[in-house]
CHARMM-style PDB file with segment names, atoms N, HN, CA, C and O in Angstrom:
ATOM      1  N   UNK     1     -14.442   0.340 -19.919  1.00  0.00      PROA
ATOM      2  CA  UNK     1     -14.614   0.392 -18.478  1.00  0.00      PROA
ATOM      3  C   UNK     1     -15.910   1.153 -18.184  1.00  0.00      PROA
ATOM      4  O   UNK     1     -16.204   2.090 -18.927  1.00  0.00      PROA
ATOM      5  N   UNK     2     -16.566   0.884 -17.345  1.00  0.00      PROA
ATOM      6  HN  UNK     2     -16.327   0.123 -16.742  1.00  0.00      PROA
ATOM      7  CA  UNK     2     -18.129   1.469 -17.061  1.00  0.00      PROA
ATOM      8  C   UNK     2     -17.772   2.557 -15.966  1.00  0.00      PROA
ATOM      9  O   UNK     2     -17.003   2.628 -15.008  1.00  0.00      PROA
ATOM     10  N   UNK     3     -18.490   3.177 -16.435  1.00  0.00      PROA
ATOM     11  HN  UNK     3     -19.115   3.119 -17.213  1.00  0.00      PROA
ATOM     12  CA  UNK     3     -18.751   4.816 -15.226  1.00  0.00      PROA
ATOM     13  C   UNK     3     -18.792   4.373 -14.183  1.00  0.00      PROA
ATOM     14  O   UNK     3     -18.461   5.304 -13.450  1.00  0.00      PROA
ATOM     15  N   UNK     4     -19.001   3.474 -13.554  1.00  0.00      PROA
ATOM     16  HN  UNK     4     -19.270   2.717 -14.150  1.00  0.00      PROA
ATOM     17  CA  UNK     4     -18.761   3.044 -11.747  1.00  0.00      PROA
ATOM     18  C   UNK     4     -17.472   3.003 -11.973  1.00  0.00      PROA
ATOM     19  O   UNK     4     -16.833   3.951 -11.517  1.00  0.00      PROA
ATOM     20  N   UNK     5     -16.743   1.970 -12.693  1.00  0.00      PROA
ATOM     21  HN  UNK     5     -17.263   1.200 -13.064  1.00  0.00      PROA
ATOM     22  CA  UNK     5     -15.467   1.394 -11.706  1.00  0.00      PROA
ATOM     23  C   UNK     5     -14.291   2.573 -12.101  1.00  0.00      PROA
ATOM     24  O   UNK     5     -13.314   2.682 -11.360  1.00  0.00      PROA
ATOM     25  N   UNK     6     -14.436   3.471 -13.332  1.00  0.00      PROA
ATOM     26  HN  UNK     6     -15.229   3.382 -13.933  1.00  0.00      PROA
ATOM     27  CA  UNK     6     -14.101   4.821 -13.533  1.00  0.00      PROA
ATOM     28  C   UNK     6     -14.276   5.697 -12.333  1.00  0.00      PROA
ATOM     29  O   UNK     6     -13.328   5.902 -11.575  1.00  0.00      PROA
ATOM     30  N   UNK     7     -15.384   6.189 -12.148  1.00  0.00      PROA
ATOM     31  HN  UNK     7     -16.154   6.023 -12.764  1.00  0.00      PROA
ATOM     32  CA  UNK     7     -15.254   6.645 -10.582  1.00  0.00      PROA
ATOM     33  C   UNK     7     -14.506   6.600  -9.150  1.00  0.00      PROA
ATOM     34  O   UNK     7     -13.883   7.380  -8.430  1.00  0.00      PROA
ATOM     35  N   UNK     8     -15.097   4.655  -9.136  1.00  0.00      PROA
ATOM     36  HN  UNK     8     -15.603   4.021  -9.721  1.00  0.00      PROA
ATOM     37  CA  UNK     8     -14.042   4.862  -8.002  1.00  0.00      PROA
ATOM     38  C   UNK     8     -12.355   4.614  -8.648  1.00  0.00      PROA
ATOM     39  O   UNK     8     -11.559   5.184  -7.902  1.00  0.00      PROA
ATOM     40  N   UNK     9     -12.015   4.273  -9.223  1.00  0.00      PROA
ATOM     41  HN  UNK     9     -12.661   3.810  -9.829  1.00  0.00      PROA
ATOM     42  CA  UNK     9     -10.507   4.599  -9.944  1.00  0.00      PROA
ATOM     43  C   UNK     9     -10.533   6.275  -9.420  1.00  0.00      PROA
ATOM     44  O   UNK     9      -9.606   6.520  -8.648  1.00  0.00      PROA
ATOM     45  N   UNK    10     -10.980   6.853  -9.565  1.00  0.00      PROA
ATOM     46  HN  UNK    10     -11.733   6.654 -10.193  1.00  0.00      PROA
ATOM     47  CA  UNK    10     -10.798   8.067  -9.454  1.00  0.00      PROA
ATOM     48  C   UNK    10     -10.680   9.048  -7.921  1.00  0.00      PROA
ATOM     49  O   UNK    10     -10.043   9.986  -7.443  1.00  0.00      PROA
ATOM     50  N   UNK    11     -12.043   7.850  -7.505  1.00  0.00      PROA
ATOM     51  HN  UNK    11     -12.561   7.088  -7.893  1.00  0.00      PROA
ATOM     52  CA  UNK    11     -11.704   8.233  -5.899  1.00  0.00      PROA
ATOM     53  C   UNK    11     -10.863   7.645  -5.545  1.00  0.00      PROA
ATOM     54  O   UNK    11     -10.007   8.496  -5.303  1.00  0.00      PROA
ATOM     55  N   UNK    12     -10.267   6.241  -5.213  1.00  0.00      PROA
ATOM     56  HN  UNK    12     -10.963   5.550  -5.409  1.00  0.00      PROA
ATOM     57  CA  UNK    12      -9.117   5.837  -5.130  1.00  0.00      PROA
ATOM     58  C   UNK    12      -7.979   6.228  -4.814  1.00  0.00      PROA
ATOM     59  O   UNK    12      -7.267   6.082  -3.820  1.00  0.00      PROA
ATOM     60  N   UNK    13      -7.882   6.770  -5.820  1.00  0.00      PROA
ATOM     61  HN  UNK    13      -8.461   6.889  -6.627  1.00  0.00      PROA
ATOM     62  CA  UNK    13      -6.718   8.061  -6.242  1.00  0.00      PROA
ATOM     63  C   UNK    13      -6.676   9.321  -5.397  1.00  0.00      PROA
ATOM     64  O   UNK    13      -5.577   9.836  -5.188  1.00  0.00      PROA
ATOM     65  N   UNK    14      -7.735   9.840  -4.912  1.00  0.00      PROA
ATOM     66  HN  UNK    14      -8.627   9.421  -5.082  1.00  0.00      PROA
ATOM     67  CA  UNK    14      -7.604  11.004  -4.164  1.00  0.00      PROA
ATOM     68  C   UNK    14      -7.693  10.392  -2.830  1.00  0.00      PROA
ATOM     69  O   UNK    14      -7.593  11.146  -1.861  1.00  0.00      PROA
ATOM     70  N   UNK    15      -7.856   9.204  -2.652  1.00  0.00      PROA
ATOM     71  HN  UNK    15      -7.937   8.592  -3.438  1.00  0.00      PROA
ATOM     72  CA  UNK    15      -7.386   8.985  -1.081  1.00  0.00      PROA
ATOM     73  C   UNK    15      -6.144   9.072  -0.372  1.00  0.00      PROA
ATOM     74  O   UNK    15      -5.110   8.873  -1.009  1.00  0.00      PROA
ATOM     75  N   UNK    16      -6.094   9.309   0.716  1.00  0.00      PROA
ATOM     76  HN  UNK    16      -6.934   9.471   1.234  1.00  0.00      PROA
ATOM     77  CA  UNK    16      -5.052   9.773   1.456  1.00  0.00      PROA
ATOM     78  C   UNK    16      -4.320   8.625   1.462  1.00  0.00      PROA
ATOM     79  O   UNK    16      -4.878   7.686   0.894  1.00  0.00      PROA
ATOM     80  N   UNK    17      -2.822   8.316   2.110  1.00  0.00      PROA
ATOM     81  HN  UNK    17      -2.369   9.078   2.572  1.00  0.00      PROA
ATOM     82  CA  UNK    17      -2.366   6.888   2.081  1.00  0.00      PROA
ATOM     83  C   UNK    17      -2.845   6.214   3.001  1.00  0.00      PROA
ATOM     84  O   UNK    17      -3.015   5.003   2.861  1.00  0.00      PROA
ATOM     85  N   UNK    18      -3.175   6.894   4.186  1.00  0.00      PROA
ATOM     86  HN  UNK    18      -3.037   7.878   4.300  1.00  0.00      PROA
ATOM     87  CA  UNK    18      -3.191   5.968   5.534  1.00  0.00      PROA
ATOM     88  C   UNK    18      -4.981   5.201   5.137  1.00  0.00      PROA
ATOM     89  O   UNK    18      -5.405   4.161   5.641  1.00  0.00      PROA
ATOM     90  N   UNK    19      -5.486   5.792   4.462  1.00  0.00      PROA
ATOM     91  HN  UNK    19      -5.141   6.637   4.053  1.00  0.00      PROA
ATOM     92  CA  UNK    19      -6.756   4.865   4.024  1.00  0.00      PROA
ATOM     93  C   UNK    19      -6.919   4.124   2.930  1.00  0.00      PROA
ATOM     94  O   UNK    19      -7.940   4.011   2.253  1.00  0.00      PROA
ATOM     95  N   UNK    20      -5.272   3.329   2.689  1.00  0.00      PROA
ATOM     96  HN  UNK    20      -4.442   3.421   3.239  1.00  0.00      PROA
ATOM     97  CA  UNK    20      -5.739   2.767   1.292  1.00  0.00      PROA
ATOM     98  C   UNK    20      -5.684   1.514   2.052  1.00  0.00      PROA
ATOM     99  O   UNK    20      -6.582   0.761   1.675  1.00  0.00      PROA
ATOM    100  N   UNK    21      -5.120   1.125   2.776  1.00  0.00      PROA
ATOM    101  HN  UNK    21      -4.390   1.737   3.082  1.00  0.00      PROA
ATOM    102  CA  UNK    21      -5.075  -0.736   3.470  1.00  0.00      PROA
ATOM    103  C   UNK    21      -6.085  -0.749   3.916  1.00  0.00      PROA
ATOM    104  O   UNK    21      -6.632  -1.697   3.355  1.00  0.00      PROA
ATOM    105  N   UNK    22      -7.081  -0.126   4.897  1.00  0.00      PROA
ATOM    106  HN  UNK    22      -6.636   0.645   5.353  1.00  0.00      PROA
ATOM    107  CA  UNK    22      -8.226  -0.615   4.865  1.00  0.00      PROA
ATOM    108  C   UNK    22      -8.934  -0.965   3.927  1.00  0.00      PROA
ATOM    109  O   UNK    22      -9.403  -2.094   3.781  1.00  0.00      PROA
ATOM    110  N   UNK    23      -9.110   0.177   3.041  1.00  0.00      PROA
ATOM    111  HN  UNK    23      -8.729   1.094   3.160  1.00  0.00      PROA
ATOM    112  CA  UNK    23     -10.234  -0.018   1.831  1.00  0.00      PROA
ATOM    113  C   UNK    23      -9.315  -1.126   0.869  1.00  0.00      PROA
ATOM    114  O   UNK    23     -10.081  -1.285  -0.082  1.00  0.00      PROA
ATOM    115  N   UNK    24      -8.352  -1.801   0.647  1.00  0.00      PROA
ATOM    116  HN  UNK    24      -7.730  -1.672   1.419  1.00  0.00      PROA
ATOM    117  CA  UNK    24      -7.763  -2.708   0.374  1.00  0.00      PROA
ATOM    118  C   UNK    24      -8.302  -3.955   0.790  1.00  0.00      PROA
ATOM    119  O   UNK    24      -8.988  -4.828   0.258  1.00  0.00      PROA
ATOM    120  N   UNK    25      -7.727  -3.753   2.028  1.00  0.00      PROA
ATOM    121  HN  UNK    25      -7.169  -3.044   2.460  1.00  0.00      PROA
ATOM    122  CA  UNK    25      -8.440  -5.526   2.846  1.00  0.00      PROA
ATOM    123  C   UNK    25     -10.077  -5.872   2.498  1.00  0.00      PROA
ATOM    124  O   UNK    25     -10.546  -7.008   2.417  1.00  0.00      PROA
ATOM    125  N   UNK    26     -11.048  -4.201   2.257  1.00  0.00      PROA
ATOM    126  HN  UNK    26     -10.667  -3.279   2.322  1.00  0.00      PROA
ATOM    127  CA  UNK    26     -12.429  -4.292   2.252  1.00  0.00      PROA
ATOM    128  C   UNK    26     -12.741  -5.409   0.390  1.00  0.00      PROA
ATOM    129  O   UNK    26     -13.405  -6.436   0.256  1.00  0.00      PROA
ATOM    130  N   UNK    27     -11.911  -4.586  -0.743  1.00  0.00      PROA
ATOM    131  HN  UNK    27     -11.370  -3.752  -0.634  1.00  0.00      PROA
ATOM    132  CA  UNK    27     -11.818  -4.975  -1.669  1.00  0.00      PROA
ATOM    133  C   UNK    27     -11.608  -6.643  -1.827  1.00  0.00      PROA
ATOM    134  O   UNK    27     -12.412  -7.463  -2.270  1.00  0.00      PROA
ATOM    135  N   UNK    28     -10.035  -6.889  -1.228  1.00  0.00      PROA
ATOM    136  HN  UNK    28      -9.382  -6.223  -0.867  1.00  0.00      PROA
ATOM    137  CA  UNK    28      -9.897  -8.045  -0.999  1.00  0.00      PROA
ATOM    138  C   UNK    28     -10.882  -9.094  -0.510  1.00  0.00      PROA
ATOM    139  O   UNK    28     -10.600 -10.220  -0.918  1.00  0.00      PROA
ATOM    140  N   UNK    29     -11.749  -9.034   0.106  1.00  0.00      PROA
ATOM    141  HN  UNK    29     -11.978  -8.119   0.438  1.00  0.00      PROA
ATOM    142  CA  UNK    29     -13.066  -9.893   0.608  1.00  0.00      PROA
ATOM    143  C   UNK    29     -13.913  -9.892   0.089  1.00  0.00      PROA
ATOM    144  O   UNK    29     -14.929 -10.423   0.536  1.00  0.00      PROA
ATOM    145  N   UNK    30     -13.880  -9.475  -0.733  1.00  0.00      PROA
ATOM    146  HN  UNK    30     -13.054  -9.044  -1.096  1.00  0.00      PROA
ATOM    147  CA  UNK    30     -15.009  -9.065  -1.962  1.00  0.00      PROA
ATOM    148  C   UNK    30     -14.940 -10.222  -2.811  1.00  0.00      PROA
ATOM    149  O   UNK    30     -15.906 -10.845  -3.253  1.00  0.00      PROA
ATOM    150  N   UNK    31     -13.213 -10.560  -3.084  1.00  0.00      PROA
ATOM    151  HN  UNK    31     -12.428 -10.054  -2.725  1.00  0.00      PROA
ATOM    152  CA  UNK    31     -12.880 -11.805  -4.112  1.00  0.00      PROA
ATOM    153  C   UNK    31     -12.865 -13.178  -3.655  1.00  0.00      PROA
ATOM    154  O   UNK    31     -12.613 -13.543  -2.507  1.00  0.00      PROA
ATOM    155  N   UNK    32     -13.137 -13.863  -4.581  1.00  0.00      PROA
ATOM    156  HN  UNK    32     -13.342 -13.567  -5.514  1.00  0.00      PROA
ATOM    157  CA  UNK    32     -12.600 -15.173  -4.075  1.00  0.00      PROA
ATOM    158  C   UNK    32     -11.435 -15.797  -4.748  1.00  0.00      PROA
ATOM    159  O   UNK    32     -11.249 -16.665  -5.601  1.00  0.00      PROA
ATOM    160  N   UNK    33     -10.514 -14.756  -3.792  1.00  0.00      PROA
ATOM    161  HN  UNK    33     -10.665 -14.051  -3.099  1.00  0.00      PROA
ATOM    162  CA  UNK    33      -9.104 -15.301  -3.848  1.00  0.00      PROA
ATOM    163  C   UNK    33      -8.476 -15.998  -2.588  1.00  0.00      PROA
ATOM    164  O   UNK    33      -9.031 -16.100  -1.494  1.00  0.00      PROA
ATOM    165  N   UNK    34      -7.330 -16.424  -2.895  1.00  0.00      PROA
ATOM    166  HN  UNK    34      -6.880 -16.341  -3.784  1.00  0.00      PROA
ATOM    167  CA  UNK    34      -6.699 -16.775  -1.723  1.00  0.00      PROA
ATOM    168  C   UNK    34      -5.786 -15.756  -0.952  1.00  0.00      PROA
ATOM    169  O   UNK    34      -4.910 -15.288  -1.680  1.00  0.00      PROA
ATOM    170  N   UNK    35      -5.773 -15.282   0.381  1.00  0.00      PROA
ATOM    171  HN  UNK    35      -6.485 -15.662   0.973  1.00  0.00      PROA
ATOM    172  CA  UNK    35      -5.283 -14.230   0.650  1.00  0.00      PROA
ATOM    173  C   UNK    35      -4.055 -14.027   0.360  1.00  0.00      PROA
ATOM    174  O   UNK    35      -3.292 -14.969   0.574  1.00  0.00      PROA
ATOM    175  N   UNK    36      -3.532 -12.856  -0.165  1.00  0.00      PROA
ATOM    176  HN  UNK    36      -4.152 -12.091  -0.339  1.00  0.00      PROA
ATOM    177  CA  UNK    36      -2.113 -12.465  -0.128  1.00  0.00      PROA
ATOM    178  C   UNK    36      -0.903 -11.987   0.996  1.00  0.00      PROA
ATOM    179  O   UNK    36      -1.338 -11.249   1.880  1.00  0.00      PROA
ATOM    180  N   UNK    37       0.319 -12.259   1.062  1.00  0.00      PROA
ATOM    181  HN  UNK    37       0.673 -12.859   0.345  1.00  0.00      PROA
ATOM    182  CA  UNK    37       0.858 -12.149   2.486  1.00  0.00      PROA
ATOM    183  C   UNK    37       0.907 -10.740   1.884  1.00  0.00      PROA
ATOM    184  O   UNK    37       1.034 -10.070   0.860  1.00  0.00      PROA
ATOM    185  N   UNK    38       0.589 -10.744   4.119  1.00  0.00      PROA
ATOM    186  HN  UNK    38       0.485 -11.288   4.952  1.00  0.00      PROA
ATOM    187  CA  UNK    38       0.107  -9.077   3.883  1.00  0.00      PROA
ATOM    188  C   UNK    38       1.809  -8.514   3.951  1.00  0.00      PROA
ATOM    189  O   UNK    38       2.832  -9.168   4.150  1.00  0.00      PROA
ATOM    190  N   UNK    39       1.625  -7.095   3.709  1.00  0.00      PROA
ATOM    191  HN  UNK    39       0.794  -6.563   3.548  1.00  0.00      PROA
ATOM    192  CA  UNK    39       3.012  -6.610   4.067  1.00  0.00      PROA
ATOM    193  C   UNK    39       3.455  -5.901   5.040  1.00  0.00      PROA
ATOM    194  O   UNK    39       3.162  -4.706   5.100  1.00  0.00      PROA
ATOM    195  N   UNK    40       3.941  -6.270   5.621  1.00  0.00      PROA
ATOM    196  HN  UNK    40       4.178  -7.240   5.572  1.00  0.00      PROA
ATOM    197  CA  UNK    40       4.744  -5.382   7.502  1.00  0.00      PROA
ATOM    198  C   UNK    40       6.187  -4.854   6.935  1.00  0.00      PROA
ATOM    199  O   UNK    40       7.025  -5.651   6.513  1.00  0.00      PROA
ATOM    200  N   UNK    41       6.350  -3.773   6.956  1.00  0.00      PROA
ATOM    201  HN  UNK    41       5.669  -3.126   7.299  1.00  0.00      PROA
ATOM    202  CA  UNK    41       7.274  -3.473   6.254  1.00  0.00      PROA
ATOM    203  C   UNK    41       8.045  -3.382   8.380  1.00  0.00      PROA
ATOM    204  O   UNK    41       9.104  -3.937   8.671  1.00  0.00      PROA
ATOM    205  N   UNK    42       7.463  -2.848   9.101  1.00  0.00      PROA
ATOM    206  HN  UNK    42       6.602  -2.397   8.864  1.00  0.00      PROA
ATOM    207  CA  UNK    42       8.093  -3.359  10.503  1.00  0.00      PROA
ATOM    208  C   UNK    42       8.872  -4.195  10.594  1.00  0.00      PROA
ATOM    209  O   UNK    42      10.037  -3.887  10.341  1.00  0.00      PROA
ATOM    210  N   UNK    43       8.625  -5.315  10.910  1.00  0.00      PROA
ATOM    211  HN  UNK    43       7.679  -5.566  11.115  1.00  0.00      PROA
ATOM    212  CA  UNK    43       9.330  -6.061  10.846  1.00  0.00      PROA
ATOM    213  C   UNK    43      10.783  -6.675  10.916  1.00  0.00      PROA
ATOM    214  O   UNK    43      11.475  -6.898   9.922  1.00  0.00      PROA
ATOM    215  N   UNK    44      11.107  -6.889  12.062  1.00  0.00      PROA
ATOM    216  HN  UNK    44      10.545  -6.707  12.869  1.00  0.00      PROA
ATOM    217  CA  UNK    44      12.493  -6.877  11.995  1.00  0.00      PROA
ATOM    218  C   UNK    44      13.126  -5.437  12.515  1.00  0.00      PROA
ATOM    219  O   UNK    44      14.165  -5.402  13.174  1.00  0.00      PROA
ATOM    220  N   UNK    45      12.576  -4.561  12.239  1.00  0.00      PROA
ATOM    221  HN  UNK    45      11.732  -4.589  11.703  1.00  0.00      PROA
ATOM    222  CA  UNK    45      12.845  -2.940  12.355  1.00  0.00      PROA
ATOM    223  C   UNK    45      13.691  -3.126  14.374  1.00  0.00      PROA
ATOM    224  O   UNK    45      14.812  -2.700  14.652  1.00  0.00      PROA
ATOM    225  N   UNK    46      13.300  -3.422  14.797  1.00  0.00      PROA
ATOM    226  HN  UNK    46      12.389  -3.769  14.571  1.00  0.00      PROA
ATOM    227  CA  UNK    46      13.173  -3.377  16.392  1.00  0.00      PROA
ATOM    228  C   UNK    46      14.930  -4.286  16.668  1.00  0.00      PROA
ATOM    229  O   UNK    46      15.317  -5.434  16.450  1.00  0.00      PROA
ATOM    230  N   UNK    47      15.484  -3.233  17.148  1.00  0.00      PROA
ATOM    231  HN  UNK    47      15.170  -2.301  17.326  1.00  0.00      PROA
ATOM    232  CA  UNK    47      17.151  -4.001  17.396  1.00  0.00      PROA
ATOM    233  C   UNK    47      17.410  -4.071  19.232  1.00  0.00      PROA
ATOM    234  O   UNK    47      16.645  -3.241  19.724  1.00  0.00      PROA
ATOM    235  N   UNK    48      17.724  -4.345  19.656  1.00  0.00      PROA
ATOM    236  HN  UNK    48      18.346  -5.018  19.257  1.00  0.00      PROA
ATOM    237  CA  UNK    48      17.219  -4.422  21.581  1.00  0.00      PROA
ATOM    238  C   UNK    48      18.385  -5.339  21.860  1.00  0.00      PROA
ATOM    239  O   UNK    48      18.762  -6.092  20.962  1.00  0.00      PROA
ATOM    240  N   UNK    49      18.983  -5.332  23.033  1.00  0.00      PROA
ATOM    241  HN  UNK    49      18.676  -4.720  23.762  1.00  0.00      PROA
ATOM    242  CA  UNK    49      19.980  -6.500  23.478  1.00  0.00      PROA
ATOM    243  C   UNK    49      18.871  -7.285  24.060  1.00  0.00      PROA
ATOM    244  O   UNK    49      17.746  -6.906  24.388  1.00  0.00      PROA
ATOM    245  N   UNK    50      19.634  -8.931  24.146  1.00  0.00      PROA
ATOM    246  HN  UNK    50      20.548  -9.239  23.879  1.00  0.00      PROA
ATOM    247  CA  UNK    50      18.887  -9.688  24.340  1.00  0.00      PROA
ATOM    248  C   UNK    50      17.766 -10.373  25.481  1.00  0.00      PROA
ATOM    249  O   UNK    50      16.981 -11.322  25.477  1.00  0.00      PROA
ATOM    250  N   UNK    51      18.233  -9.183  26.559  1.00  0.00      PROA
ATOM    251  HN  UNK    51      18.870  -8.412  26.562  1.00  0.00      PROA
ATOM    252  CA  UNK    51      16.744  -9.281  27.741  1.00  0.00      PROA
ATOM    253  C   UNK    51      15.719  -7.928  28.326  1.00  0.00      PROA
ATOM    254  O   UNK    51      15.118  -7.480  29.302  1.00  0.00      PROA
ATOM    255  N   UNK    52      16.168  -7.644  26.452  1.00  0.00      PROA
ATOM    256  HN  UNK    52      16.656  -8.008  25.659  1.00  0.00      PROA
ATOM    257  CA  UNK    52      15.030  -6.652  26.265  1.00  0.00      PROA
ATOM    258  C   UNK    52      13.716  -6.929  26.941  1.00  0.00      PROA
ATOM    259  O   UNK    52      13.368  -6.152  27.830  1.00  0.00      PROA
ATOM    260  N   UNK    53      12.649  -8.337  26.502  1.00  0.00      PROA
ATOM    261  HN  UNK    53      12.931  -8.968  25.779  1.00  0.00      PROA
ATOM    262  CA  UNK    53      11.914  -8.100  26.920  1.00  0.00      PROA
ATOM    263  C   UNK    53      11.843  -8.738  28.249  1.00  0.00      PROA
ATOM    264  O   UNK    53      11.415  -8.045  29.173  1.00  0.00      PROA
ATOM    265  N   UNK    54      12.110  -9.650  28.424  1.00  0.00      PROA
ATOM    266  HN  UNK    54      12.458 -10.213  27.674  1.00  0.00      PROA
ATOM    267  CA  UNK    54      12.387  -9.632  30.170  1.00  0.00      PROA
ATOM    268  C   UNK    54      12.478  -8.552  31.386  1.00  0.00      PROA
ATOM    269  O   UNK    54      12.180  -8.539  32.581  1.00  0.00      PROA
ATOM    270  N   UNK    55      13.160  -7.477  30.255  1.00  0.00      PROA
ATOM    271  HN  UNK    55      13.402  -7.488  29.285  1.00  0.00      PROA
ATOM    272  CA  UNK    55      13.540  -6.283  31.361  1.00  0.00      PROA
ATOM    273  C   UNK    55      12.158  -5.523  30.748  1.00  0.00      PROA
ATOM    274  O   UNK    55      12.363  -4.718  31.656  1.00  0.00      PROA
ATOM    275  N   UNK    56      11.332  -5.173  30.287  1.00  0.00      PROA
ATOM    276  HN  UNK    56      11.166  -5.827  29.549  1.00  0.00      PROA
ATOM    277  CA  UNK    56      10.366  -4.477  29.418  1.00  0.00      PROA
ATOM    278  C   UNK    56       9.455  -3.735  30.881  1.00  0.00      PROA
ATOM    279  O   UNK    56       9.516  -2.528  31.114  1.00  0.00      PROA
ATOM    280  N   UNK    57       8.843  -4.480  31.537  1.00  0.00      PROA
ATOM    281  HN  UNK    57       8.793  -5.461  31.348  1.00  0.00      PROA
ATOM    282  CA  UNK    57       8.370  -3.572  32.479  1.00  0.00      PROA
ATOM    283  C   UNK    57       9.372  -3.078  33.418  1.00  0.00      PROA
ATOM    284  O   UNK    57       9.114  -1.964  33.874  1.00  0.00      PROA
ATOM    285  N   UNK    58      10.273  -3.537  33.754  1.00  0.00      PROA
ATOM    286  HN  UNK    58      10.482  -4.442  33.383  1.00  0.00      PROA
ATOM    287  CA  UNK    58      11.163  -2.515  34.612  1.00  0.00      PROA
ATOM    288  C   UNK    58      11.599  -0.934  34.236  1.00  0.00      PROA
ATOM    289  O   UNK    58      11.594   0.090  34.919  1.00  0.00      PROA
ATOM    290  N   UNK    59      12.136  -1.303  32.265  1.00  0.00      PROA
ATOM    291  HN  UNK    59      12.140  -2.135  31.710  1.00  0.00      PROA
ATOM    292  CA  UNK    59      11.950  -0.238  31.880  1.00  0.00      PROA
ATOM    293  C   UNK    59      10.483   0.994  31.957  1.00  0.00      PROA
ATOM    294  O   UNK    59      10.404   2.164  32.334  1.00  0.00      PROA
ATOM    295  N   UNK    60       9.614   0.136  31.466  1.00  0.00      PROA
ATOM    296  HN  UNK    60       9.678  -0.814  31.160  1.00  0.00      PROA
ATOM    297  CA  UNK    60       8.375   1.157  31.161  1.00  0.00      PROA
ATOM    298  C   UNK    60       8.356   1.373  32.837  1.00  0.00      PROA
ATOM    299  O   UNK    60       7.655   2.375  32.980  1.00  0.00      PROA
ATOM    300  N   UNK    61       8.764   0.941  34.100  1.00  0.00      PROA
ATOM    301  HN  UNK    61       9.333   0.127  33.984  1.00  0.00      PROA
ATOM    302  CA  UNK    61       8.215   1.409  34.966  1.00  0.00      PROA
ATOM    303  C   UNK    61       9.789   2.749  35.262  1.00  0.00      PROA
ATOM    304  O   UNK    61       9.569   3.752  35.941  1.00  0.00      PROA
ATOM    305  N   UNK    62      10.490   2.629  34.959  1.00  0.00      PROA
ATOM    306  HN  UNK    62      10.670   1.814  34.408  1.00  0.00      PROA
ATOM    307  CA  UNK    62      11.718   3.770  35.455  1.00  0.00      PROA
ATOM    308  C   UNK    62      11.223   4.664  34.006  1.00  0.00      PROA
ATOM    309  O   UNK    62      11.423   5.816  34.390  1.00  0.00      PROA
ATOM    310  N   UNK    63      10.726   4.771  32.662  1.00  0.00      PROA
ATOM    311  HN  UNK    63      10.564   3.834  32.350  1.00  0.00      PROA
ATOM    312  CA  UNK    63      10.296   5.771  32.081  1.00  0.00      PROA
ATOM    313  C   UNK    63       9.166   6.475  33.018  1.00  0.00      PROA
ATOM    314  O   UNK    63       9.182   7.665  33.331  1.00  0.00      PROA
ATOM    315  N   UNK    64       8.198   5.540  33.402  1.00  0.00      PROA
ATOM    316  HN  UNK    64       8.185   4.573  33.148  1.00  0.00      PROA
ATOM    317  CA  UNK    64       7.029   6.518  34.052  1.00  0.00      PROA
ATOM    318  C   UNK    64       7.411   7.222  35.174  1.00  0.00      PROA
ATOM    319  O   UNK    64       6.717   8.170  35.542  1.00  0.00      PROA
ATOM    320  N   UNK    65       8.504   6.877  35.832  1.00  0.00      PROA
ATOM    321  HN  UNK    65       9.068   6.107  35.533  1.00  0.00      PROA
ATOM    322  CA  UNK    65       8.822   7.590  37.186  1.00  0.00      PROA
ATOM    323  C   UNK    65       9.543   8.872  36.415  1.00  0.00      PROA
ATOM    324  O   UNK    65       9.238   9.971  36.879  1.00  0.00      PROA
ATOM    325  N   UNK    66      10.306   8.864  35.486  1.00  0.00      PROA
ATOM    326  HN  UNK    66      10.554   7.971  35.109  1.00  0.00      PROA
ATOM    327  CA  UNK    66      11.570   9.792  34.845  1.00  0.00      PROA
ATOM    328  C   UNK    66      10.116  11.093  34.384  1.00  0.00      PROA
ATOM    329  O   UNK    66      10.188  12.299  34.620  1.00  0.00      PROA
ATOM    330  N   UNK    67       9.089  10.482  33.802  1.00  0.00      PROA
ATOM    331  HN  UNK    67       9.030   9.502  33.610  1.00  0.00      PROA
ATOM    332  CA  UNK    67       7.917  11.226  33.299  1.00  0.00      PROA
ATOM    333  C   UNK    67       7.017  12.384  34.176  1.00  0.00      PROA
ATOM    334  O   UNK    67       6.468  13.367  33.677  1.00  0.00      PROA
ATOM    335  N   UNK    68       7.015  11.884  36.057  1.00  0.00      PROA
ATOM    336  HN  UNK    68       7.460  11.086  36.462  1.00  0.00      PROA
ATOM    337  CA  UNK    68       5.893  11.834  36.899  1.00  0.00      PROA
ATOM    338  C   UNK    68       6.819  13.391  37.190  1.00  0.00      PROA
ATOM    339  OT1 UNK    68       6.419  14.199  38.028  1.00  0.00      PROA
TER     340      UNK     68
END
């Protein structure tokens, strides 16, 4: 392995988590691959009865009054 890609292996590694998907996606464009499904670990996470969003600004507007 050559002293560059040693390096950044190394910086890599001392990055924080919240900056590894960027510098990920940056890597990724670099190749000529076909993209990989990205991962949303979200997803699905969100449980609401069913005129959640219908009702969505009524809510956000009785939070901002509960707030003022």
């Amino acid at each position: 392995m050559s002293v560059m890609r040693e390096e950044l292996h190394h910086l890599v590694d001392r990055l924080p988590e919240e900056k590894v998907a960027p510098l990920l996606r940056l890597v990724r464009d670099q190749l000529d691959e076909e993209p990989v499904a990205r991962d949303l670990p979200f997803i699905g996470m969100l449980e609401a009865e069913p005129d959640f969003a219908e009702r969505s600004e009524e809510i956000l507007r009785s939070e901002d009054n509960h707030s003022s």
